[in-house]
C-alpha positions in Angstrom: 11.9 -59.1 -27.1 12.9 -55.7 -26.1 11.4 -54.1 -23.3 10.5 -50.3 -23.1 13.2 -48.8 -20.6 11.1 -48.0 -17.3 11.9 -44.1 -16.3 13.1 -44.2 -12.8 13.6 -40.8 -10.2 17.0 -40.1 -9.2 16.5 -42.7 -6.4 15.2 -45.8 -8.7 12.0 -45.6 -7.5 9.2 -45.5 -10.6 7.8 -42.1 -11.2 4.1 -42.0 -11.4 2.6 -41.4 -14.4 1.1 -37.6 -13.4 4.5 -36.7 -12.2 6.4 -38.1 -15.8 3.4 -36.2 -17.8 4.3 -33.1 -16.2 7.7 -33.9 -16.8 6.8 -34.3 -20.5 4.3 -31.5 -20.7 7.1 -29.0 -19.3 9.6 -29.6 -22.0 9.9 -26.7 -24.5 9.1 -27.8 -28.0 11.8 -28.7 -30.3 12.0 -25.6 -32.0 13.2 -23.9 -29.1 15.0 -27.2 -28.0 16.9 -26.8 -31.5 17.3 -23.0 -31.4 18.9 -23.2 -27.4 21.1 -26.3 -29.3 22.2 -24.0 -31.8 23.1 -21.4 -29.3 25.4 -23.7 -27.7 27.0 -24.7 -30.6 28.1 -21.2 -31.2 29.5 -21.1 -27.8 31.0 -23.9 -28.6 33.8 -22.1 -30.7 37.2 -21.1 -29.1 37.9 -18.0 -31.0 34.3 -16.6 -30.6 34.3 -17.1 -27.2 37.4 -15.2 -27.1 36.1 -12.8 -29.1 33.0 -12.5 -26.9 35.3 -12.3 -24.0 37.0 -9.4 -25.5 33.4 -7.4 -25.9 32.9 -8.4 -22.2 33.7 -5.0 -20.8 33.7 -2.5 -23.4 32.6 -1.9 -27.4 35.4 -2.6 -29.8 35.8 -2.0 -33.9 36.9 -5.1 -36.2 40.6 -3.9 -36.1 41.2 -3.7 -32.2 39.0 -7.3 -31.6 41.5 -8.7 -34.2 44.6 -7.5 -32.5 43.2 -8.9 -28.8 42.5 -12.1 -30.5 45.4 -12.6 -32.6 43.2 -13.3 -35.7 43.0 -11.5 -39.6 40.3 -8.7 -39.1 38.4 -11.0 -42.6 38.3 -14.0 -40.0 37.4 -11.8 -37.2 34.3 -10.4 -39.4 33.3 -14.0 -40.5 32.9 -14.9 -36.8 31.5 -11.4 -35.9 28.6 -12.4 -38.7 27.3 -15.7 -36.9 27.8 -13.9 -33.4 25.4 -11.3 -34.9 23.1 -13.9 -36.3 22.6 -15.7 -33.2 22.1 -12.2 -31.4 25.3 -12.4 -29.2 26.9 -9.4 -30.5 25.4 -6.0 -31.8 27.0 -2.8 -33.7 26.8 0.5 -34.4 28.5 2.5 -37.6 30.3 5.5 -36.5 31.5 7.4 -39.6 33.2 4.2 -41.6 34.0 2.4 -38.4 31.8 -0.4 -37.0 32.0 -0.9 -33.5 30.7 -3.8 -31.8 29.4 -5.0 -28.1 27.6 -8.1 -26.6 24.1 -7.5 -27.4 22.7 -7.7 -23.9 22.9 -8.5 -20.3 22.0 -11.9 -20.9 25.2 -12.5 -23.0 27.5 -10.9 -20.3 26.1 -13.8 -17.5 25.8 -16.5 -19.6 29.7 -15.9 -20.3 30.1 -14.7 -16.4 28.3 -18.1 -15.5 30.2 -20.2 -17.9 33.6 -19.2 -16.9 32.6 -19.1 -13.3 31.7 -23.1 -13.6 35.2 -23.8 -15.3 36.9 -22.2 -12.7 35.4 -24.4 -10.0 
């Protein structure tokens, strides 16, 4: 017979059952568990974060990101698509050039934050 695991505190002692409810009641539904998964997951992409990295101080077009990155500006653009999609990256058209830049403030610490904690 297999018995339920017991959740223990960081110290083994038992939590208390209005203390593990409030545990329970304070996680986000799995939507937004899935959709904060599916973030990561695009971080978790070498040549977007370099690509990200490259939009960390200044707007750049298709051609220039694919020259700092070392990439085809068609592979550039595929990755520039799912950036987009998970609204990392944003654009603007200026006559037939598109020039893109992180989206918002959130993007620049998250990447700040990131390589901050792999520089430790």
């Amino acid at each position: 017979m297999v018995q339920p695991e017991i959740p223990l505190s960081v110290d083994g002692q038992l939590l208390d059952e209005q203390t593990l409810q409030k545990l329970q009641d304070d996680l986000p539904n799995d939507e937004v568990l899935y959709d904060l998964a599916e973030l990561f997951r695009v971080f978790g992409d070498t040549t977007r974060i370099k690509i990200l990295y490259a939009l960390f101080e200044s707007e750049l077009c298709v051609n220039d990101i694919a020259q700092v990155v070392g990439l085809s500006q068609s592979a550039v653009s595929h990755q520039l698509r799912l950036l987009k999609a998970s609204k990392l990256v944003k654009f603007r058209r200026e006559g037939k050039a598109m020039y893109y830049s992180l989206d918002d403030d959130h993007v620049r610490s998250m990447i700040a934050l990131g390589m901050e904690h792999v520089e430790e």
